[in-house]
MIDOSE-1310 file (N, C-alpha, C; in nm, 2 decimals, decimal comma, always signed):
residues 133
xxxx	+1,69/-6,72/+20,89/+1,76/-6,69/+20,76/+1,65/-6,69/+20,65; +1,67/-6,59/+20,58/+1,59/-6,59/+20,49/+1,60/-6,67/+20,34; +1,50/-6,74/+20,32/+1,49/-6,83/+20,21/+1,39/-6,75/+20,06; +1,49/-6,72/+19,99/+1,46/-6,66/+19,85/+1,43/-6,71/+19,75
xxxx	+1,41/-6,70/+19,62/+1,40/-6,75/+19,53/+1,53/-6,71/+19,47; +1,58/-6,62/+19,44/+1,72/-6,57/+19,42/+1,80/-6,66/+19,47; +1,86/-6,66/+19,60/+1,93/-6,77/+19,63/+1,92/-6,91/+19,63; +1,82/-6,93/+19,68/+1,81/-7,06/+19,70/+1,67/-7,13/+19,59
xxxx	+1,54/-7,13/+19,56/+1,45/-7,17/+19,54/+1,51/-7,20/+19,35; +1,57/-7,04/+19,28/+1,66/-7,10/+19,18/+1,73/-7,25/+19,17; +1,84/-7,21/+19,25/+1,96/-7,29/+19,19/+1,90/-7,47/+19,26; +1,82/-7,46/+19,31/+1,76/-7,59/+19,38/+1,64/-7,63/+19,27
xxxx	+1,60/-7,55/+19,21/+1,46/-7,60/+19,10/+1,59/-7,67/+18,95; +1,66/-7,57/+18,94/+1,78/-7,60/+18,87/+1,86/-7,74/+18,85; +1,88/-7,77/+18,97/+1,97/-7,91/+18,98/+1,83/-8,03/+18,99; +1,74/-8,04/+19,02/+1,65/-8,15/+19,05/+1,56/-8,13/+18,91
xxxx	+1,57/-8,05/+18,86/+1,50/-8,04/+18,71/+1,57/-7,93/+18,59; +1,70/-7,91/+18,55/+1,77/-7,86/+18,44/+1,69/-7,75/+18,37; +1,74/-7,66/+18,36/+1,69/-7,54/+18,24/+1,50/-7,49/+18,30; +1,45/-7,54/+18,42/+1,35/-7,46/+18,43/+1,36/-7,39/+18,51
xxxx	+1,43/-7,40/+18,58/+1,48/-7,28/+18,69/+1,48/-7,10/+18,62; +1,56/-7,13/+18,49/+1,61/-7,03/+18,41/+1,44/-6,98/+18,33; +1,35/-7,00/+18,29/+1,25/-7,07/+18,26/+1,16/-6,99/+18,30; +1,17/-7,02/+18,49/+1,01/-6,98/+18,58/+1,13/-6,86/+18,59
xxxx	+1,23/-6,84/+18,59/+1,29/-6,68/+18,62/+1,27/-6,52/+18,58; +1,28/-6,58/+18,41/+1,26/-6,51/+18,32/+1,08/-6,49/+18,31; +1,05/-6,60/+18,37/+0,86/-6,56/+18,34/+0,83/-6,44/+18,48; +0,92/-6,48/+18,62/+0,92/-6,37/+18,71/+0,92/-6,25/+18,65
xxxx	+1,07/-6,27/+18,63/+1,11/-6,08/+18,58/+1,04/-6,02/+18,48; +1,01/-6,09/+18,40/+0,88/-6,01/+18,26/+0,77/-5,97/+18,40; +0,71/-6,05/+18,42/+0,61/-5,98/+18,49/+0,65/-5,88/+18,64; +0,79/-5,97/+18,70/+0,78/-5,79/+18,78/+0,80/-5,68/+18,71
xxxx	+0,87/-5,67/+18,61/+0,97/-5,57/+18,56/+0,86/-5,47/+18,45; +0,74/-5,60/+18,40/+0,65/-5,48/+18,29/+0,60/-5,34/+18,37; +0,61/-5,25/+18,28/+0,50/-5,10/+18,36/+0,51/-5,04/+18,20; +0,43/-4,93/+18,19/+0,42/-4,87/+18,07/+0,50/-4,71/+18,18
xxxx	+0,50/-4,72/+18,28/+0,56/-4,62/+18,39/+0,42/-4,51/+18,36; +0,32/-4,55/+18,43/+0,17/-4,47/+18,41/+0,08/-4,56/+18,53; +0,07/-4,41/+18,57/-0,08/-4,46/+18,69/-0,16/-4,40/+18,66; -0,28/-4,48/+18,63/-0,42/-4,39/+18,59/-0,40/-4,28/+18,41
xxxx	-0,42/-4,16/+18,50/-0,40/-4,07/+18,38/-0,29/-4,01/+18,45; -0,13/-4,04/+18,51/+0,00/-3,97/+18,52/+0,11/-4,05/+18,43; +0,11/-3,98/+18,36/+0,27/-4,03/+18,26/+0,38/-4,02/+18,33; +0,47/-4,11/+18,30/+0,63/-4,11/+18,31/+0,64/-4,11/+18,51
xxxx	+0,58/-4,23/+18,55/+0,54/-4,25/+18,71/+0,63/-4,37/+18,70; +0,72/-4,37/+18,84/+0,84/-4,50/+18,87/+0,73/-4,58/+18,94; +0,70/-4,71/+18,90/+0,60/-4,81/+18,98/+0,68/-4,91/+19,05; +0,82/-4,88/+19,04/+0,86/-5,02/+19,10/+0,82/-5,02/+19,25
xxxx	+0,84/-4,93/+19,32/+0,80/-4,92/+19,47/+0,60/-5,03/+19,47; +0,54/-4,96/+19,37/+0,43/-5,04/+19,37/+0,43/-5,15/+19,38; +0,51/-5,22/+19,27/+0,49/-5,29/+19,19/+0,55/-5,45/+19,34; +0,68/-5,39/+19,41/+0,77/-5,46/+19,48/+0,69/-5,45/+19,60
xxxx	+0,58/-5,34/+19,64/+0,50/-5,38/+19,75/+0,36/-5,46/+19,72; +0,31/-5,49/+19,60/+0,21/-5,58/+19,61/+0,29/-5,73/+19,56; +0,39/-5,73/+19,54/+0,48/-5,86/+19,54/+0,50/-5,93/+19,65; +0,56/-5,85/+19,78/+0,60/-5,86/+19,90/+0,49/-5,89/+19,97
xxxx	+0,33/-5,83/+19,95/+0,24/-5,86/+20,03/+0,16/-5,99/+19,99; +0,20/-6,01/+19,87/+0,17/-6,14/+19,83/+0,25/-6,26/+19,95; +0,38/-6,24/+19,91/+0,49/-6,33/+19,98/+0,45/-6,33/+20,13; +0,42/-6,14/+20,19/+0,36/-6,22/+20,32/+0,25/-6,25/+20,37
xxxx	+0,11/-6,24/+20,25/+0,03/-6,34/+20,30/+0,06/-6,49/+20,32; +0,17/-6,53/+20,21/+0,21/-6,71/+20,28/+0,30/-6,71/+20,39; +0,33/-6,60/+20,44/+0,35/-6,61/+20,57/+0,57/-6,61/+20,52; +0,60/-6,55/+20,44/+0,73/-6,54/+20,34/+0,74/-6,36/+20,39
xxxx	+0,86/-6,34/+20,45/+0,87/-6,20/+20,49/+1,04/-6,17/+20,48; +1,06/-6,05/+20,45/+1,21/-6,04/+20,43/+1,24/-5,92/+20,49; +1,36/-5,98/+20,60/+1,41/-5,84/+20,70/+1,48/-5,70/+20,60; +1,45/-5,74/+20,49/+1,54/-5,57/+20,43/+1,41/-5,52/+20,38
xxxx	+1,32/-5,54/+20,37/+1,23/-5,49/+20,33/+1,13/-5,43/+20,42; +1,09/-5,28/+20,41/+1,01/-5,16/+20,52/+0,88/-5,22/+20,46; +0,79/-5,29/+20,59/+0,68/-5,35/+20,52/+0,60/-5,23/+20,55; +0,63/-5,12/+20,60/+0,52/-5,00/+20,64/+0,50/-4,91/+20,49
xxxx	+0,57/-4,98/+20,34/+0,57/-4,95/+20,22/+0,45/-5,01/+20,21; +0,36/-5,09/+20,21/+0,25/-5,16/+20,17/+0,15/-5,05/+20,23; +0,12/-5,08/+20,33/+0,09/-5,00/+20,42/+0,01/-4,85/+20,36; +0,14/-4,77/+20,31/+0,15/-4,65/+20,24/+0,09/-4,66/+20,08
xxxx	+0,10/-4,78/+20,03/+0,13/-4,81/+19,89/-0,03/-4,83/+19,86; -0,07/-4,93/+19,94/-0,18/-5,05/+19,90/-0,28/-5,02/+20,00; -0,38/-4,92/+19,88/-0,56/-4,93/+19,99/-0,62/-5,06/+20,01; -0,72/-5,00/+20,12/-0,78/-5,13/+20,16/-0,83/-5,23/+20,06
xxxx	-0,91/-5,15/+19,99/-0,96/-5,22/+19,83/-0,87/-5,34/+19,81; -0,79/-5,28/+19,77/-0,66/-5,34/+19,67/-0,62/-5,49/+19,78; -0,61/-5,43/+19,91/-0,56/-5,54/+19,96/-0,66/-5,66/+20,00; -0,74/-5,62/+20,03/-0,88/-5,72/+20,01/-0,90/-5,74/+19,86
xxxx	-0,85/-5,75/+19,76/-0,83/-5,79/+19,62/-0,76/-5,85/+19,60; -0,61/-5,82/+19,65/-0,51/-5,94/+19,65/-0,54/-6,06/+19,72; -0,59/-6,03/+19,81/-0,60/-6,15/+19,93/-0,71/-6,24/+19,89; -0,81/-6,18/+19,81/-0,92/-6,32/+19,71/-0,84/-6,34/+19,68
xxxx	-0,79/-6,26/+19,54/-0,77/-6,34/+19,45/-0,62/-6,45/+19,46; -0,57/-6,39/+19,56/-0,44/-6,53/+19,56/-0,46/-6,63/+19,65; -0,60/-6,64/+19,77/-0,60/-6,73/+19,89/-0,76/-6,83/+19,81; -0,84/-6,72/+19,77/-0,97/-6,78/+19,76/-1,02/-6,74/+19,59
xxxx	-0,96/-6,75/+19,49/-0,96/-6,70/+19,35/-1,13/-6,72/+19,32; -1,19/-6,84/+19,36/-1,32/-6,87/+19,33/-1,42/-6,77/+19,34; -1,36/-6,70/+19,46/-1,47/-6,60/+19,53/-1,42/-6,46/+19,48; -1,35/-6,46/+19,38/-1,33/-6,31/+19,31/-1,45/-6,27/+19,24
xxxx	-1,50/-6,15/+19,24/-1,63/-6,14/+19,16/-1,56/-6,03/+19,08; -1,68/-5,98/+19,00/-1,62/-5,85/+18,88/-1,66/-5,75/+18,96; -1,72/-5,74/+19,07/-1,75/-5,61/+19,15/-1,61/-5,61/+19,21; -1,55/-5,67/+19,26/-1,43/-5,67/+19,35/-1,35/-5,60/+19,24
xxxx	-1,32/-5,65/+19,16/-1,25/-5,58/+19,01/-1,26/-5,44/+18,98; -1,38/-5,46/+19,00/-1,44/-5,27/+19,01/-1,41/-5,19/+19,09; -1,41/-5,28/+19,22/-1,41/-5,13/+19,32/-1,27/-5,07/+19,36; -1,14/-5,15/+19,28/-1,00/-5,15/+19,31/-1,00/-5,05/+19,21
xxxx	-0,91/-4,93/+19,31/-0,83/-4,85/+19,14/-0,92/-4,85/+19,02; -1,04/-4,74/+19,10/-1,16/-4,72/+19,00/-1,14/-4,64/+18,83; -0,98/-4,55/+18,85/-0,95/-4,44/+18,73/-0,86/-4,49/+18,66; -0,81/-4,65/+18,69/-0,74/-4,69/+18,61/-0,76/-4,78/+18,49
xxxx	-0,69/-4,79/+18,41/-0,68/-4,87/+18,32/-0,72/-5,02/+18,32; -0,78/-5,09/+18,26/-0,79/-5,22/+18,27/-0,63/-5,31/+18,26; -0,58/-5,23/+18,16/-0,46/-5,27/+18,14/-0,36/-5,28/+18,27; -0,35/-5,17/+18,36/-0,30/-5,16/+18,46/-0,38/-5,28/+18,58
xxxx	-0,50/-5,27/+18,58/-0,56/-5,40/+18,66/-0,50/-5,53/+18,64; -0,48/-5,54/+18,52/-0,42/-5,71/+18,46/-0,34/-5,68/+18,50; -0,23/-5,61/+18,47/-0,07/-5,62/+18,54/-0,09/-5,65/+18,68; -0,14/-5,57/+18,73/-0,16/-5,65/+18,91/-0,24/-5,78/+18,91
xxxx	-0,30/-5,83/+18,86/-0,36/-5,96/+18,86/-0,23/-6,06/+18,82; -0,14/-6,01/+18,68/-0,04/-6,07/+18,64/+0,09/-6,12/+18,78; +0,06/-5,96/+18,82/+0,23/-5,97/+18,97/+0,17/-6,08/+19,07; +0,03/-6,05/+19,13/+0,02/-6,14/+19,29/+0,00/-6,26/+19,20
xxxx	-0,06/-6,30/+19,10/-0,03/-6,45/+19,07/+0,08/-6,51/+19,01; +0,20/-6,44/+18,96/+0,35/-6,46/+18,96/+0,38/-6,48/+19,07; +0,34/-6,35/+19,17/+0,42/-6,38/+19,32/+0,36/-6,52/+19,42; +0,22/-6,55/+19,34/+0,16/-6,65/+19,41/+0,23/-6,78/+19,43
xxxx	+0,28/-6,86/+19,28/+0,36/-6,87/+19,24/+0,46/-6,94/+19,29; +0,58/-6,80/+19,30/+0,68/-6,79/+19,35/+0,65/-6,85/+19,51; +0,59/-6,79/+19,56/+0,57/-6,83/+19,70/+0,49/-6,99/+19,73; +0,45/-7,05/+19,64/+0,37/-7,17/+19,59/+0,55/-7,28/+19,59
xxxx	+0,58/-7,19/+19,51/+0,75/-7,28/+19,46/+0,86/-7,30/+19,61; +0,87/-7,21/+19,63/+0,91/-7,16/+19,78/+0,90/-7,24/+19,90; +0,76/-7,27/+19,90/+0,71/-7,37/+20,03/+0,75/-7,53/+19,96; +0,74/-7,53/+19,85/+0,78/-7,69/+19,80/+0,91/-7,74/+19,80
x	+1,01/-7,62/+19,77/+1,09/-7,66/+19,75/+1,17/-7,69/+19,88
């Protein structure tokens, strides 16, 4: 059975500590939900597919995996780069360098880099909250 934050990791942070449940929710959804909807130099681009597979591959590096979800989206979605980026910086953050920074999504935005730095350490997080609770 799969254990969520939606169902369960909420309403359980909720009763054992009042109003922060509502709190770390709302700090989720700001950060999955921001995009300017722009990759690189393409205007008016739907990121959520992105945005929901470097969330997911966060979740399943702690070893957190959900049967509705086609993990062969990551796969498609997320270069090697990128995924050797996520995997510092959410298992080994120490060992993140500014080269690693660099060599991810070389035509994009800085701004778009911090949003992904923003999601896997939200989803880090989430998945941090998850195992404790």
């Amino acid at each position: 059975q799969d254990y969520t934050w939606e169902d369960h990791g909420y309403s359980l942070i909720n009763r054992l500590y009042p109003d922060v449940g509502q709190l770390l929710d709302e700090k989720f959804q700001v950060v999955y939900n921001l995009t300017y909807n722009t990759m690189a130099m393409h205007c008016g681009v739907d990121t959520s597919m992105l945005r929901r597979a470097i969330w997911n591959y966060v979740h399943c590096i702690f070893g957190i995996r959900y049967d509705d979800y086609d993990y062969g989206e990551v796969n498609q979605l997320l270069e090697r780069s990128l995924k050797i980026y996520i995997k510092t910086v959410a298992c080994y953050p120490e060992k993140t360098t500014k080269r690693m920074y660099t060599r991810f999504w070389r035509h994009f935005k800085h701004s778009e880099k911090v949003h992904v730095n923003l999601l896997l350490l939200e989803a880090r997080m989430q998945a941090a909250l998850l195992y404790a609770l």
